[in-house]
C-alpha positions as CSV (number, residue, x, y, z in Angstrom):
1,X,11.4,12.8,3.9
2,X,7.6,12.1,4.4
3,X,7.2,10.5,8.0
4,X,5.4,7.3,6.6
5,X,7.4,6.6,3.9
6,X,10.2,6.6,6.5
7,X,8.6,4.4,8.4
8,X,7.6,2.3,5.8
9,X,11.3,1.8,4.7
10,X,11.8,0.6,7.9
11,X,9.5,-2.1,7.9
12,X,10.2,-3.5,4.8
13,X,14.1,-3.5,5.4
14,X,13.8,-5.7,8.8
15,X,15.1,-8.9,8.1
16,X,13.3,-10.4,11.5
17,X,10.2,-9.0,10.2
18,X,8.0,-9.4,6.8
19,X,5.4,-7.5,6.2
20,X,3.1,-7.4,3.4
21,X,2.3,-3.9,1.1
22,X,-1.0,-4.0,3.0
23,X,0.8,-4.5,6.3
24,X,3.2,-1.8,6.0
25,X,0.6,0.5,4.9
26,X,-1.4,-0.3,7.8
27,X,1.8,-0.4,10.5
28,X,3.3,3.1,9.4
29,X,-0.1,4.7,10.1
30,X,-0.9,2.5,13.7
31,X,-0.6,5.1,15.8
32,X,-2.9,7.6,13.9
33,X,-5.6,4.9,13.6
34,X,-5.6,4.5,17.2
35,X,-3.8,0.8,17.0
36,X,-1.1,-0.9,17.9
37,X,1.5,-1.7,15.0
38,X,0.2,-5.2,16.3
39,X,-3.0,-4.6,15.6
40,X,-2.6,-2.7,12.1
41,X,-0.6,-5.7,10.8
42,X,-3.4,-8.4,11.9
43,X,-6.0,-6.0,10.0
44,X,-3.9,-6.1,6.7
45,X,-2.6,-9.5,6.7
46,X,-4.8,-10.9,4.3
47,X,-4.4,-8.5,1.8
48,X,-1.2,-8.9,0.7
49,X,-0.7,-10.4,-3.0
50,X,-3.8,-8.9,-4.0
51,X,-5.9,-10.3,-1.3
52,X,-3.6,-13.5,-1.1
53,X,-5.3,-14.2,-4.8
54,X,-3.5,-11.3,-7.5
55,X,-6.3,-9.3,-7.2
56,X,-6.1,-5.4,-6.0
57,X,-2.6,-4.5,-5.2
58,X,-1.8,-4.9,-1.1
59,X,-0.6,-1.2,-1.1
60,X,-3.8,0.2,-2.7
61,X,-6.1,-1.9,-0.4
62,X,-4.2,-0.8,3.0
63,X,-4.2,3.1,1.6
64,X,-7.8,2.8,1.1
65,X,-8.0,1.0,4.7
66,X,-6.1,4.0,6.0
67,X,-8.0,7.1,4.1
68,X,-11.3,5.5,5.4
69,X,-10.0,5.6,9.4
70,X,-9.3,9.6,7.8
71,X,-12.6,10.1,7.0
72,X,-12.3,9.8,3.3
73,X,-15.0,7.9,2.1
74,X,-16.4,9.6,-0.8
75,X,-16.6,7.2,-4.0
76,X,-15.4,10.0,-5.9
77,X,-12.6,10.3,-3.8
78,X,-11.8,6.5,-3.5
79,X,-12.1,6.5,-7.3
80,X,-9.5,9.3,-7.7
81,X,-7.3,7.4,-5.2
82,X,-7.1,4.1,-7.5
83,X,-7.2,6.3,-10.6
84,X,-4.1,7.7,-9.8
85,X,-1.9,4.7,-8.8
86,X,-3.5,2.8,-12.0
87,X,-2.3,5.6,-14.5
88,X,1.1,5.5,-12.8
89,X,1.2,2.1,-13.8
90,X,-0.8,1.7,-17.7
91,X,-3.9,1.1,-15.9
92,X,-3.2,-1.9,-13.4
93,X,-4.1,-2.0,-10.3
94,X,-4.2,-5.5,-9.8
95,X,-1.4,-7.7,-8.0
96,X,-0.9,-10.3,-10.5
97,X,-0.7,-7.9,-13.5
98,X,1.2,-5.2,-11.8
99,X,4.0,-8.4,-10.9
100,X,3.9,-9.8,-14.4
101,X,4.5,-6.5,-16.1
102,X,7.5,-5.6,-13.6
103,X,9.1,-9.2,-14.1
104,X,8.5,-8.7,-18.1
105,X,10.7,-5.6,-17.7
106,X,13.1,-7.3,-15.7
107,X,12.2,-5.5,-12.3
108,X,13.0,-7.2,-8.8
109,X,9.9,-7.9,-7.2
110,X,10.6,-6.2,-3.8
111,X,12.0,-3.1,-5.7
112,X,8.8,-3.3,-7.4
113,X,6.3,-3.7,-4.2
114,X,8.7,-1.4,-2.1
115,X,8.0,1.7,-4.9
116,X,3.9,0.7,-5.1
117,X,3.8,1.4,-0.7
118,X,5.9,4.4,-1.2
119,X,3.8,5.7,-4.5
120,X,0.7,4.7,-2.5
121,X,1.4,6.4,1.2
122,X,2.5,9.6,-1.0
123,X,-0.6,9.7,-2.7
124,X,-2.6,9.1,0.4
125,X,-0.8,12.1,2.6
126,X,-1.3,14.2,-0.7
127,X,-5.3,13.2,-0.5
128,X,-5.3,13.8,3.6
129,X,-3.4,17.0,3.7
């Protein structure tokens, strides 16, 4: 299994611990930035929820966070990265929309969040290799 998705696993099935999609994101890459976990969670912490408003998906933000400490900071390539995720998911990138459409289907919201980190880091480790 891919390292950061294992990781990422981990930090979303702590109990003593939440962490936003953003946050996890950020914390199973720490190390490779050059932060502490500490550190990576303060840097995502307001973009969870779509920036704490429903806007751009937490795990999109904190992949494009991550790809940018990888040197990945084309537009083109930025604009493949949310291309992808959105035509995994009809188009939507956003929060809000992405959570209404999952609760319309009858999806469990951390189910739901959990598979948008996991979709995201895979995509990002794809885009890095």
């Amino acid at each position: 299994m891919n390292k950061h998705v294992e990781r990422a696993k981990q930090l979303r099935d702590t109990a003593s611990q939440s962490n936003n999609c953003a946050q996890t994101i950020m914390r199973a890459y720490a190390e490779e930035m050059g932060l502490t976990e500490e550190q990576a969670a303060a840097i995502g912490c307001n973009f969870g929820g779509g920036m704490k408003c429903g806007g751009t998906c937490g795990a999109i933000t904190g992949a494009l966070m991550v790809l940018g400490t990888k040197g990945v900071i084309s537009p083109a390539a930025v604009g493949e990265f949310r291309r992808r995720m959105a035509q995994k998911h009809n188009g939507m990138t956003d929060c809000a929309e992405l959570l209404k459409a999952n609760a319309q289907q009858g999806g469990n919201k951390k189910t739901h969040c959990d598979n948008m980190i996991y979709e995201a880091i895979e995509l990002l480790d794809e885009m890095t290799k």
